[in-house]
Phi, psi and omega in degrees: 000324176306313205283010194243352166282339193286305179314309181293337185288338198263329158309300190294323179289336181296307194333280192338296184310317188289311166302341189283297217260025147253004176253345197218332165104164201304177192265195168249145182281349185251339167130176173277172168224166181224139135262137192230081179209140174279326205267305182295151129330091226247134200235003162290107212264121208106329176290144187251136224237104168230129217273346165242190190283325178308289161346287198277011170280307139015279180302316179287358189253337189264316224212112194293092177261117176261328167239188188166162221215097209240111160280152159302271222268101179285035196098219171308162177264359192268342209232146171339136177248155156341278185290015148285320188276342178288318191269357171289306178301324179290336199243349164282329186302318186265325180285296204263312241054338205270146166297002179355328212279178174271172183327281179240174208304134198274176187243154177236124184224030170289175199237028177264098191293325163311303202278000167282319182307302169315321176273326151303332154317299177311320201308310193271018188264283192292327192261124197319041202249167187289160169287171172228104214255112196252017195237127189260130164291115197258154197271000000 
């Protein structure tokens, strides 16, 4: 029963991928950048700017993102915050195998001090970047 779930789930992301890129055009051959804010401008030039969690979940499930750029607080409170979108990454990563986060690691700039701290934890917890060993060996 696991292979027919695997399959439709692996159907449904082609589906996904395939509608994205008849909507937005083929992908950069090197991957896309995200910006992730409701509010701000995003003034990085080439990054593709998405203003919810959905939106930019869409783009990271479709599309191969090497950098990115992640706010807390998305708007409304009923609908995903950055970090809803951090633990979306992590838990298809753990659960699922699949890979989602971008190249390299992404950055955060909300102006939410909690929820900055909380989505850097899931990053260095969870995300395929080298750690960061903040304990000096002492002589």
């Amino acid at each position: 029963m696991n292979w027919l779930v695997d399959k439709l789930h692996n159907f449904f992301w082609e589906v996904r991928r395939r509608l994205w890129n008849m909507k937005h055009g083929q992908p950069r051959v090197n991957g896309v950048d995200l910006y992730v804010d409701d509010t701000r401008t995003c003034y990085l030039k080439g990054y593709y700017h998405a203003k919810t969690a959905e939106e930019a979940w869409d783009i990271l499930s479709s599309q191969t993102v090497v950098n990115a750029s992640f706010d807390h607080d998305l708007g409304d409170s009923k609908r995903w915050t950055g970090y809803d979108l951090v633990l979306c990454l992590a838990r298809y990563k753990e659960e699922f195998g699949l890979n989602y986060w971008p190249k390299n690691k992404p950055v955060i700039h909300s102006a939410n001090p909690v929820g900055c701290v909380n989505m850097e934890s899931v990053i260095e917890r969870y995300g395929p970047y080298t750690r960061t060993n903040h304990l000096r060996s002492v002589k």
